[in-house]
C-alpha positions as CSV (number, residue, x, y, z in Angstrom):
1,X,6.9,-8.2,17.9
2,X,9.3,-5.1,16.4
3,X,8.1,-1.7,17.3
4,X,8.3,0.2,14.2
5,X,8.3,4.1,13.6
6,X,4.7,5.2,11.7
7,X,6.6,6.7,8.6
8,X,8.7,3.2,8.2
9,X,5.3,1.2,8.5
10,X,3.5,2.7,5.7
11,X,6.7,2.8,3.6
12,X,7.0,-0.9,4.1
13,X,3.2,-1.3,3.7
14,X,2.7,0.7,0.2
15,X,6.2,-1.0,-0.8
16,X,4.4,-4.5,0.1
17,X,0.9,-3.9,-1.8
18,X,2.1,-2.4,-4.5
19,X,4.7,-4.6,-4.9
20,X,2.5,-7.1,-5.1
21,X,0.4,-4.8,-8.2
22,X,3.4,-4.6,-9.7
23,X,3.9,-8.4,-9.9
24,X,0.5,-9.5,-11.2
25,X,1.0,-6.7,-13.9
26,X,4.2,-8.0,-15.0
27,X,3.1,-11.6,-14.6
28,X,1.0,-10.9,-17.4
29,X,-2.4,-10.3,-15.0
30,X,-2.8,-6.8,-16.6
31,X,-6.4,-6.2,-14.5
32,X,-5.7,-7.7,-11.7
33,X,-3.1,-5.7,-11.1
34,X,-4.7,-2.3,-12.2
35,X,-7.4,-3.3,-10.0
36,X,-5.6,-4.0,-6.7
37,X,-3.9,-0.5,-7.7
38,X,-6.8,1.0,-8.2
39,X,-8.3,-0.7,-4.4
40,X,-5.0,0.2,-3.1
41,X,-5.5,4.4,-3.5
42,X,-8.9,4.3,-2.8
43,X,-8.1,2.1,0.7
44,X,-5.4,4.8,1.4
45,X,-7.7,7.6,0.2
46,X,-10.8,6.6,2.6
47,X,-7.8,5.6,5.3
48,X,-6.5,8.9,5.2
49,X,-6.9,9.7,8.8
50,X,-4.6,6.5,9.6
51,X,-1.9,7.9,7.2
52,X,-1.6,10.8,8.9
53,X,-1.6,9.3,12.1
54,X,1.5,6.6,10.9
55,X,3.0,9.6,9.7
56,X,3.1,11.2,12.9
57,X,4.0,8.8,15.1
């Protein structure tokens, strides 16, 4: 296991799942990927507590 700063964690996280978003979008999965957007804020939204905390640390 890699011990990785907070800050480079969610960068490589939101980079990961929004990534993958933007795949199905371009694929040609228009909703799909607007909807795991769309889960994707909210999940960071409701999370926020855990951002702040990555971002700290």
């Amino acid at each position: 296991m890699i011990a990785t700063p907070g800050p480079l964690r969610l960068l490589l996280e939101l980079a990961v799942f929004f990534g993958g978003a933007t795949a199905l979008y371009a694929a040609g999965s228009r909703t799909l990927g607007v909807l795991l957007a769309g889960v994707l804020v909210v999940y960071h939204l409701v999370s926020w507590d855990r951002v702040l905390w990555l971002l700290r640390h």
